[in-house]
C-alpha positions as CSV (number, residue, x, y, z in Angstrom):
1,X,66.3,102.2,97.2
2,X,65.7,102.1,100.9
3,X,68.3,103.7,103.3
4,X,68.5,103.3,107.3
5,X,70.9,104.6,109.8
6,X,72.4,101.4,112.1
7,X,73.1,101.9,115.8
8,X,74.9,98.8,116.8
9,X,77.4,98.1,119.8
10,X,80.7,96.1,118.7
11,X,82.3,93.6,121.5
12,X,85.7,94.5,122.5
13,X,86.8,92.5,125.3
14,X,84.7,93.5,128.2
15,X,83.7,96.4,126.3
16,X,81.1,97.4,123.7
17,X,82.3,100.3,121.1
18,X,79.0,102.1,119.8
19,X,78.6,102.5,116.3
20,X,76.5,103.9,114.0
21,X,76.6,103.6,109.9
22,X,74.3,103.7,106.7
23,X,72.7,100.6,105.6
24,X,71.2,100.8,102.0
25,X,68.5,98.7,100.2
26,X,67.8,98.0,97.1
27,X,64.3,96.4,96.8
28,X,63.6,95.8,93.1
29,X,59.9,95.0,91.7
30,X,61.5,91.8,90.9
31,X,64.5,90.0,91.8
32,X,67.4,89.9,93.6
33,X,67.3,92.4,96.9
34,X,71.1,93.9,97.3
35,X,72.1,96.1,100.0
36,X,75.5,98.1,100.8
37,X,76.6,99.1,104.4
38,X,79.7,101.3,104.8
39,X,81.5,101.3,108.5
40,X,84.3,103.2,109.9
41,X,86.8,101.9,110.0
42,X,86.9,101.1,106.4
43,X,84.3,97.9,106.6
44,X,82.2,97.5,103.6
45,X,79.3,94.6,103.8
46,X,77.4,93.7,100.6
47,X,74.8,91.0,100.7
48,X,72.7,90.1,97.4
49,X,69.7,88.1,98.7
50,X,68.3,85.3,95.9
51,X,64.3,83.7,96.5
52,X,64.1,80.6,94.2
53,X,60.4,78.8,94.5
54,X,60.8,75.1,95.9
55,X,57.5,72.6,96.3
56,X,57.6,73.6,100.0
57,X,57.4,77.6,99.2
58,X,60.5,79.4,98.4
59,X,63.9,79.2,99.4
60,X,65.9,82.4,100.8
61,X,69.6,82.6,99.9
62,X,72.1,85.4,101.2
63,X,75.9,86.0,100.1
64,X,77.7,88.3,101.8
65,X,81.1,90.1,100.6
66,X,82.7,91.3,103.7
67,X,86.0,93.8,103.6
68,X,87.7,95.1,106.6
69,X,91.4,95.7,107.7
70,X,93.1,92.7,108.6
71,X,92.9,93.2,112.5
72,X,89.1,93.6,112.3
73,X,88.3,90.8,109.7
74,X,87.5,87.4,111.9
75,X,85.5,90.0,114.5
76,X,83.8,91.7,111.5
77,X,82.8,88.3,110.1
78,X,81.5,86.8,112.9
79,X,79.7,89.5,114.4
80,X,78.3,89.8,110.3
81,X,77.3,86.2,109.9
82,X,75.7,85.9,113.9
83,X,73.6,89.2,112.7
84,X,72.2,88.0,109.0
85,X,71.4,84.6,110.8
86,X,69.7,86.0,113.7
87,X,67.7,88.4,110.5
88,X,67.4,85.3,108.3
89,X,66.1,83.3,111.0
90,X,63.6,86.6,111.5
91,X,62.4,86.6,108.3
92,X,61.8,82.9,108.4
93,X,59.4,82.9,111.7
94,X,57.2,85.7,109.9
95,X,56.5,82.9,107.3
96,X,55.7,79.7,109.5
């Protein structure tokens, strides 16, 4: 279990709203890598990350489970979804 502290900056109209939260990782020897990150106010992310071998190397699958109150969900989503592609994409690069 890995855990980091998140500094980020949320876009609110022509503003940006700092944040800062707990990120945890579970890295198993084998597996499935899950992780947990708990916002204020009361957004919970979980993402369970899959690697399944193809002929071309191995394929890299994320779901995420997203909860937030109603007038945060669609900006918590995107926001969620822009991030874990921009990481995916990352992760991706270091392999090529």
């Amino acid at each position: 279990v890995q855990s980091y502290r998140v500094q980020d900056q949320i876009p609110m109209g022509p503003f940006r709203l700092r944040i800062s939260y707990v990120a945890r990782l579970h890295v198993p020897n084998a597996g499935d890598v899950t992780a947990e990150a708990h916002q204020f106010p009361r957004v919970r992310l979980r993402t369970t990350v899959t690697f399944e071998p193809t002929d071309a190397g191995t394929r890299i699958t994320e779901h995420m489970r997203i909860e937030a109150p109603r007038p945060l969900a669609a900006m918590t989503i995107r926001e969620a979804v822009k991030a874990h592609t921009a990481m995916l994409a990352g992760i991706r690069r270091c392999f090529e």
